[in-house]
C-alpha positions as CSV (number, residue, x, y, z in Angstrom):
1,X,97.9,-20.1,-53.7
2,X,95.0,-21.8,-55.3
3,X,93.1,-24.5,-53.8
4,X,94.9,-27.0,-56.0
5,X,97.8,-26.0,-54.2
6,X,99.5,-24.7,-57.8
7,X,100.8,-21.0,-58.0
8,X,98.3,-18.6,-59.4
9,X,99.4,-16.6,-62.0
10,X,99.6,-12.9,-61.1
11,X,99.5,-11.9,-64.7
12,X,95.8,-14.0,-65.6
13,X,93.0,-11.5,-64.2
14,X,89.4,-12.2,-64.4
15,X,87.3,-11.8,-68.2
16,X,85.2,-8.9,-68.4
17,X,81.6,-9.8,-68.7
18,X,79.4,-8.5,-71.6
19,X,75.9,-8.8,-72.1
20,X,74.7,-8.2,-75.5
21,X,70.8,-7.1,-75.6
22,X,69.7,-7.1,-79.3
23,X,66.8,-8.1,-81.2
24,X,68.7,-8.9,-84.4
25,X,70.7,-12.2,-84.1
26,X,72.7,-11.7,-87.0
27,X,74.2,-8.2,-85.1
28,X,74.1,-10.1,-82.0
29,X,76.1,-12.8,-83.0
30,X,78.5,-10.6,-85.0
31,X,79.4,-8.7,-82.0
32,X,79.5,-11.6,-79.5
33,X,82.4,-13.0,-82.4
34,X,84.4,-10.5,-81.8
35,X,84.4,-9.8,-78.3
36,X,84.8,-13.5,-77.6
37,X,87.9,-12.9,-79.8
38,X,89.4,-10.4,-77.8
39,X,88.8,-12.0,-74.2
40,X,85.5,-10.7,-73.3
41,X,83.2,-13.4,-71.7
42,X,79.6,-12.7,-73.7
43,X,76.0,-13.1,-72.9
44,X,73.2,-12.5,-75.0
45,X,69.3,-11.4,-74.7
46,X,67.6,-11.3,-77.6
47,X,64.8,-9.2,-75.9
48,X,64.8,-6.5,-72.4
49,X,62.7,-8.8,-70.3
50,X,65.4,-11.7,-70.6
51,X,68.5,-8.9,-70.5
52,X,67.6,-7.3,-67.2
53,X,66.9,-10.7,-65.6
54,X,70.4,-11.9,-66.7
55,X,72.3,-8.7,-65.8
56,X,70.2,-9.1,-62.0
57,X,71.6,-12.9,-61.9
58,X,74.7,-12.3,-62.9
59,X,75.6,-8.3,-63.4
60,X,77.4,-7.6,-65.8
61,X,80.6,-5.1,-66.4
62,X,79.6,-3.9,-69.5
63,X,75.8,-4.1,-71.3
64,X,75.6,-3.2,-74.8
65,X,71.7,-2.4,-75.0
66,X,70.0,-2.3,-78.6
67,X,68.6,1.5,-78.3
68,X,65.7,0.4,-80.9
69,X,64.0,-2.2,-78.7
70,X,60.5,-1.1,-78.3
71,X,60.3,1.4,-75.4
72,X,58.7,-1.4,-73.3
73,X,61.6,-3.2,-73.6
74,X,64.0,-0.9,-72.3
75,X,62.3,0.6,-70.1
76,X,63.3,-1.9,-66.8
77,X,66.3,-2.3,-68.3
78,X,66.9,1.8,-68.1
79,X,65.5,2.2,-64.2
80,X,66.3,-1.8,-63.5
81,X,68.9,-1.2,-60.4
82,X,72.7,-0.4,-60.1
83,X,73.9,-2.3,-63.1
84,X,72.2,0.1,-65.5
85,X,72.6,3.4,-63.4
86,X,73.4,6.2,-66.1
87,X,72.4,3.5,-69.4
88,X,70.0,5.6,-71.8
């Protein structure tokens, strides 16, 4: 039971998380859009430095990493900790 004391319903799970990483707002926003649409629940960095520090805050089930962020940019995000084991 929930702490409102109403029935929770068995058939409602949890979102999936999603963090977008991209440099080019246009893309990013264009794929937030549509995973919103479908029932993901999106973040978005625009750069590597503010990705990895959201997916440590808050990891993430899914990270979708822009692959032509400058190398400095992806690489904490590539040996950053359990979130991104096996990214890259």
């Amino acid at each position: 039971m929930a702490p409102s004391g109403k029935l929770e319903d068995p058939e409602k799970k949890p979102r999936e998380s999603v963090l977008i990483i991209e440099d080019e707002v246009a893309l990013a926003e264009g794929l937030a859009y549509n995973l919103r649409r479908e029932g993901y629940d999106v973040s978005q960095a625009s750069d590597g430095k503010t990705g990895l520090a959201m997916a440590m805050e808050n990891p993430p089930d899914v990270v979708l990493l822009d692959m032509m962020l400058p190398v400095r940019q992806k690489r904490g995000i590539r040996s950053g900790g359990r979130v991104f084991h096996g990214c890259g």
